[in-house]
Residue, then its C-alpha position, 0 to 999 in steps of 0.5 A: x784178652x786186651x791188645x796190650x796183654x797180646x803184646x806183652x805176651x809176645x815180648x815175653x815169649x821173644x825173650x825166651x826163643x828170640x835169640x834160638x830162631x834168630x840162629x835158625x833164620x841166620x842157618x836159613x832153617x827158619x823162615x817167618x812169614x807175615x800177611x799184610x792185611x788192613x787193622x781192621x781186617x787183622x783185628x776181625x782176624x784175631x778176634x774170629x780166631x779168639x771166638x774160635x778158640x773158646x768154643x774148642x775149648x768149650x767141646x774139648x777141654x771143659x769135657x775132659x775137666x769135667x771127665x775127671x772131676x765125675x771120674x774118679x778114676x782112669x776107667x770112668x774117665x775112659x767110658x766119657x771119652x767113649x762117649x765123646x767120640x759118638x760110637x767110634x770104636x777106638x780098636x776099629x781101624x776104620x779105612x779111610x778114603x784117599x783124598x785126590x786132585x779133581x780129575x783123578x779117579x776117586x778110591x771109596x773108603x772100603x775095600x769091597x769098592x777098591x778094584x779089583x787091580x788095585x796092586x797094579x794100579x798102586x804099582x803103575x801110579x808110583x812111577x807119576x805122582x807122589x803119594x801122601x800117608x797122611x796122620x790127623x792129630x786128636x790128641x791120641x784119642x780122637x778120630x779125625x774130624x770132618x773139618x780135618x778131612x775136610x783141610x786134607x782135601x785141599x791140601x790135595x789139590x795144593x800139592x797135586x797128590x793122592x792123600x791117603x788118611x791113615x786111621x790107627x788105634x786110640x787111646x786110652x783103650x790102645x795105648x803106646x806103641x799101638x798107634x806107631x805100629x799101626x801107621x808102620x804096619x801101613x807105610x809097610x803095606x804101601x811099600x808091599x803093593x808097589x809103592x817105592x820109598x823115593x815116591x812116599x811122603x809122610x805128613x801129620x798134624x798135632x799129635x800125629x806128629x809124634x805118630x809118625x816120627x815114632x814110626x819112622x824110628x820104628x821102621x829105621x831100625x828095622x832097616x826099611x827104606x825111609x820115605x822121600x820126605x815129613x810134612x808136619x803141621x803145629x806138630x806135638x813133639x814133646x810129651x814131656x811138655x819141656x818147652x816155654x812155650x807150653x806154659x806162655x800160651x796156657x797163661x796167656x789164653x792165646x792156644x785153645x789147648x792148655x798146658x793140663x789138657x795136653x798133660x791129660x792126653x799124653x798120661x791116657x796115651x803113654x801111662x807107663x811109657x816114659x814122657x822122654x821116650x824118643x819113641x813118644x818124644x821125638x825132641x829126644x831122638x837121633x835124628x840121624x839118617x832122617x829124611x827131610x822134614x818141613x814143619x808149618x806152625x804159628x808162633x801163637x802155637x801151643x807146640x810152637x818151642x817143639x818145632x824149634x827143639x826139632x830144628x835144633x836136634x836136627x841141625x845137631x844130627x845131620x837132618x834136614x829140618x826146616x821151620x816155617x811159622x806164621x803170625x797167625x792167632x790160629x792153633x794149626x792154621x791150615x784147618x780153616x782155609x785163609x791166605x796164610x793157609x794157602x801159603x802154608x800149602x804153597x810151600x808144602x807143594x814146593x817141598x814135595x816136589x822138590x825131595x819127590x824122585x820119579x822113576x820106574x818101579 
């Protein structure tokens, strides 16, 4: 895609949010941030993350395209994604390690490695430091990738704080409310083992923004105590794919993902449930009694109209909603490491300790 076809993109995705963010920037609950490079290194810049584009689309959309035309049906299609996962059992609920600081004492991934004071380890650690139950986005139906683990351990070291990497069920084998109630089940377990609320923060990427926020609802109405704070990055708010942003960046080539892969994930996840569920949706929710929520995205986002309608909602409800967005070519920039990625991590530091209430159990 040409400079000029990037430039009219813009200035046709400006004319529809423009007046929107402006609000929220004059409310200080948007804030844009900028790196100054040189043309040259900007336009390396573009044209990395455009190769890059391409070859995800390659290995993601051009596989699940392909899985419908060979399919014929939603059982077919499922067997392909089965085999896109190589092995990966989609019910398994594989325990992932926890990612940490350099200098704090690592956790394996199974149980039969935890000590064997694991509960008063996790009650004596609630008292020092944060905690992270963190969700990685695939789209509902893939596991976390090795470059996705690899972001959450630096994202470890940014913020100084043990990340635990929440597995859950996939679709479409487990659809809707599965993967909600399994982080639930987890959040409630951490609290289980000595973990106070105040100490809990929740942070997810893409899809498992929808995850997460849909736990939450889940866990409010059951009157749980609620994390100190949310983390999301390029969140995936809107299944219903409301938002112009959906249908620009499809256009305009500048996501990875198109406007139909998005669609496709979202019918294998929900099938029966309905696109506006707030539950599934969280442009839709009452986000009322909410904690505090950050969000990190680009303006060249997919996804980028669910994290102003998130803003939007909660100024309307009450909730802390603040948006930080980049300029960046990148569909969830904080995947690669990049000056804008550690800005990204900055603010999330900031944010962390600044809702993070230490305290004796």
């Amino acid at each position: 895609m040409s400079q000029t076809q990037m430039t009219a993109n813009a200035d046709i995705l400006n004319s529809l949010t423009g007046p929107r963010l402006a609000m929220l920037e004059a409310s200080d609950l948007a804030r844009r941030f900028s790196i100054e490079t040189g043309p040259l290194r900007r336009g390396l810049e573009q044209v990395m993350a455009r190769v890059e584009n391409r070859v995800i689309e390659r290995v993601l959309i051009s596989r699940l395209k392909f899985a419908l035309r060979q399919a014929g049906s939603l059982e077919a299609a499922e067997l392909h994604i089965a085999e896109m996962r190589g092995g990966y059992e989609s019910g398994a609920l594989e325990t992932l390690p926890s990612f940490m600081p350099r200098g704090m004492t690592a956790r394996g991934g199974n149980k039969a490695d935890q000590p064997k004071d694991h509960a008063a380890h996790l009650r004596q650690s609630s008292s020092n430091r944060p905690v992270i139950l963190y969700v990685a986005g695939g789209g509902f139906i893939m596991p976390p990738s090795r470059k996705q683990k690899t972001m959450v351990q630096r994202l470890s070291e940014a913020v100084n704080c043990e990340i635990l990497m929440v597995s859950h069920r996939l679709a479409p084998e487990h659809p809707f409310p599965a993967a909600p109630l399994d982080f639930a089940a987890r959040y409630l377990n951490l609290l289980e083992n000595g973990h106070r609320a105040e100490n809990v923060f929740l942070a997810a990427d893409t899809a498992g923004a929808s995850i997460i926020l849909g736990a939450l609802q889940m866990l409010a109405e059951d009157g749980i105590d609620l994390p100190a704070g949310i983390v999301l990055f390029s969140p995936w708010c809107d299944l219903s794919l409301s938002g112009w942003s959906y249908i620009t960046r499809s256009m305009s080539s500048q996501s990875p993902f198109r406007m139909e892969t998005a669609a496709f994930c979202a019918r294998l996840y929900l099938q029966d449930e309905p696109v506006t569920s707030p539950l599934a949706s969280p442009v839709f929710a009452d986000q009322s009694g909410w904690p505090p929520i950050l969000i990190h995205t680009s303006e060249n986002d997919l996804h980028f109209d669910d994290a102003i309608r998130m803003a939007e909602n909660g100024q309307r409800h009450g909730c802390d909603v603040r948006i930080n967005y980049w300029d960046s070519p990148r569909h969830h920039l904080e995947r690669l490491s990049s000056e804008a990625a550690a800005q990204s991590f900055g603010e999330v530091n900031d944010f962390i300790h600044r809702h993070w209430q230490p305290g004796s159990v």
